[in-house]
Structures are given as structure tokens and as C-alpha cells.
C-alpha positions in Angstrom: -71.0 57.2 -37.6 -72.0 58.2 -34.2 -68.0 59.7 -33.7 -68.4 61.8 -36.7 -72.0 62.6 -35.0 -70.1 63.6 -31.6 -67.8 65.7 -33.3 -70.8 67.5 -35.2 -72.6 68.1 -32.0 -69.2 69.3 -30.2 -68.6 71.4 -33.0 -72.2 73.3 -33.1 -72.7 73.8 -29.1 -68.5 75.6 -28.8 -68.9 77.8 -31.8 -70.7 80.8 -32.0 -73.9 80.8 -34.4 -73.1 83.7 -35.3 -70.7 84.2 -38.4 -66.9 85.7 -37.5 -66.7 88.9 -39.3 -63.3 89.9 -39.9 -62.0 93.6 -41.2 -60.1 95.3 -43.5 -58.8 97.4 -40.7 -58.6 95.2 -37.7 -57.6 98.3 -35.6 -60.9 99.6 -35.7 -63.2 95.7 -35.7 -62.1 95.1 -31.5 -64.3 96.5 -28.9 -62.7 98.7 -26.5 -62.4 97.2 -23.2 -62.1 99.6 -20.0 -60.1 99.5 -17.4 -61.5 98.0 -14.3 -63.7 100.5 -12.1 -62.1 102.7 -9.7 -63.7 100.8 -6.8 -62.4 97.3 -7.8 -59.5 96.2 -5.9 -56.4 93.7 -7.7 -58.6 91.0 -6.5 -61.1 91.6 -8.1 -59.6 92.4 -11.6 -59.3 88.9 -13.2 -62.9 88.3 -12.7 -63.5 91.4 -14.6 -61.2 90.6 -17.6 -63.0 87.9 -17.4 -66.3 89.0 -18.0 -65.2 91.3 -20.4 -64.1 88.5 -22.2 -67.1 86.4 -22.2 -68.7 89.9 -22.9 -66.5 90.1 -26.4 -67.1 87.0 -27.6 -70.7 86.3 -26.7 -72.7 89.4 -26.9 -70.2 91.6 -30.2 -68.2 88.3 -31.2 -65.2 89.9 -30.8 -62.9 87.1 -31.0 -59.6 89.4 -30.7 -60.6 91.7 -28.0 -62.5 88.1 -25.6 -58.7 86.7 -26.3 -57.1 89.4 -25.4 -59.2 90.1 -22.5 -59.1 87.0 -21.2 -55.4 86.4 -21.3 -55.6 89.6 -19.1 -57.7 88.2 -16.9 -55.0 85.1 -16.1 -52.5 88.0 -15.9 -53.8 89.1 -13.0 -54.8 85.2 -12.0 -53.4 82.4 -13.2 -55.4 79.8 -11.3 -58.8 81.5 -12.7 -60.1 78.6 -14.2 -63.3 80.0 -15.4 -60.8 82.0 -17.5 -59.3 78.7 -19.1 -62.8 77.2 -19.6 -63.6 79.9 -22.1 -60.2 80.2 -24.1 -60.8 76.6 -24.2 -64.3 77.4 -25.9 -62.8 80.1 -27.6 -60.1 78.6 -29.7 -61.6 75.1 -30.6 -62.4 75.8 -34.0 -59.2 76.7 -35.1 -56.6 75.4 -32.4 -58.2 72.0 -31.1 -55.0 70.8 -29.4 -54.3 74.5 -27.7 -58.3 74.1 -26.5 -57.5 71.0 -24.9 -54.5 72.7 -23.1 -56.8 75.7 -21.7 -59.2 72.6 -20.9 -56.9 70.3 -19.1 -56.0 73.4 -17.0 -59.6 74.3 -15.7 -60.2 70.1 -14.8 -57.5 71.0 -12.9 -58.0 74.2 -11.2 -61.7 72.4 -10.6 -62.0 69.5 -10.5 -66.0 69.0 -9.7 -67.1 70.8 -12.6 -69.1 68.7 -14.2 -69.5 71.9 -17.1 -65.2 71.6 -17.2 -65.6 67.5 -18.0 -68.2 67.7 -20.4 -66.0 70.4 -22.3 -62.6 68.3 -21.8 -64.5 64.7 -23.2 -66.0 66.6 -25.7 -62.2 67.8 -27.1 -60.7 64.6 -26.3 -63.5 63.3 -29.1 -62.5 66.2 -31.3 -59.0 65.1 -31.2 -59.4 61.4 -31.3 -58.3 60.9 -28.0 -61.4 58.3 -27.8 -59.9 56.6 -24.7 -59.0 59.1 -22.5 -62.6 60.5 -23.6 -64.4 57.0 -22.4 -62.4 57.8 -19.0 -63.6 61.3 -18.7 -67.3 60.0 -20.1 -67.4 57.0 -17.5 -66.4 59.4 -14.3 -69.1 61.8 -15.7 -72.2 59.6 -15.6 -71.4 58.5 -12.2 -71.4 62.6 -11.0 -74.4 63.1 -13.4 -76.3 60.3 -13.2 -79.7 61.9 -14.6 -78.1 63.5 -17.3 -79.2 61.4 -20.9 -76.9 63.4 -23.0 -74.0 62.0 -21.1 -74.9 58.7 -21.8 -75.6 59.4 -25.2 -72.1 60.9 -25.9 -70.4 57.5 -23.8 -72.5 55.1 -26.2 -71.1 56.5 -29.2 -67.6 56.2 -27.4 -68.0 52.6 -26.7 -69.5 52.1 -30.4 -67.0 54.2 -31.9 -63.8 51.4 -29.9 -65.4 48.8 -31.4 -67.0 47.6 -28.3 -70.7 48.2 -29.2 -71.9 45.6 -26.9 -71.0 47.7 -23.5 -72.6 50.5 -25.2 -76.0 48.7 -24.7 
């Protein structure tokens, strides 16, 4: 019960609540996005695909044109995890096993964030993974100690293995 609960709650905090439109003329649905400003320098441009995509996707729910301009983003950065944080938030609904790819990359790139763990327990509940999602769960509540949600998600973990008792 409390899996199928995890799942529910992963669900409903990586998709957007707002409903993905799709159109009859998908050449006209994307937003445009601009080239960088003429002040930015290279360095400075994955940050701003970035943005842009995070832009896309949270503010017009672009879907197409935040892919798009993320993947640009990496283009000009490949080791921008911030960048595979949000593909990984991006394509959970429909490509679980992809999100856990963009995922595993950002744990990588950085490995501190406690946002980046969170995001890769939470898909190895999604996928089933429940093991490698007690690992990630365990290491998390020892780097956010004060954080109840943590615990809550690691209780249905241990409940959901069959070993109830350690969640108690």
C-alpha cells in the first residue's frame, strides 16, 4: 500500500498540474526561444538554455520547446547537471527508465544535492528499484536529518521489502 502511495506522491510532485495540450499543428504550439543575448559569452550559454528550458516547461508547458532547449543547454555543457535534473523531471511521465538516466547523471555531476537524491530515490521507487532506493533513502536522512518526508518515504521502503519492523 504505502509503495503504490510513494509512487502516487512521486507522480503528483514531477508532473505538471497543468494539462499537456498538444496541437494539430505542432509547428506553431512551441514557444520561440531566442538566441542568447549579445553580451553573454559561450560560458554562459548553457545556463541560459537552461533557463529557457525550465522557462518552457514551467511557466507555457511547452514540453517540446523545454526538451529541446535543454538538450541545447548540455550542447554547450555536458556536465550541467542542473540541466539533467530537469530532463529527469521532464520525461518521468512517459520515459521512467530515460528519467533515471538524466537522474543518475546529475547524482553524479553533484553529488551533495540533497534535491538530485530525493529525485533519484523517488525514480528508483517508480521503477521498482526498491533496494537501490532504501540505499539512496538511508544516505539521505543522515544529510537531512530534520526533514520528516524523508523518513516517511524510507518507512514505506522498509514496509514495502517486507521488513516492517526496521520501519518503526
Amino acid at each position: 500500500v504505502y509503495g503504490i502511495l510513494a509512487v502516487g506522491l512521486f507522480l503528483a510532485a514531477c508532473t505538471s498540474t497543468k494539462p499537456v495540450v498538444t496541437s494539430s499543428e505542432p509547428e506553431e504550439s512551441g514557444i520561440r526561444i531566442p538566441p542568447p543575448p549579445a553580451d553573454y559569452t559561450p560560458d554562459m550559454y548553457a545556463s541560459y538554455y537552461y533557463f529557457q528550458g525550465v522557462r518552457a516547461a514551467s511557466i507555457y508547458n511547452d514540453l517540446e520547446s523545454a526538451y529541446a532547449s535543454l538538450n541545447t543547454a548540455l550542447e554547450y555543457d555536458s556536465l550541467h547537471a542542473p540541466t539533467y535534473y530537469e530532463l529527469s523531471n521532464l520525461v518521468v511521465p512517459t520515459f521512467p527508465e530515460q528519467a533515471l538516466s538524466f537522474s543518475h547523471m546529475a547524482n553524479l555531476l553533484d553529488p551533495d544535492n540533497i534535491w538530485y537524491k530525493q529525485q533519484l530515490g523517488r525514480l528508483y521507487i517508480l521503477t521498482g528499484q526498491y533496494d537501490s532506493a532504501l540505499t539512496v533513502y538511508n544516505g539521505i536522512v543522515k544529510l537531512a536529518p530534520d526533514n520528516p518526508e524523508n523518513y516517511r518515504y524510507l518507512a514505506a521502503l522498509y514496509d514495502e521489502t517486507r521488513d516492517p519492523y526496521t520501519a518503526i
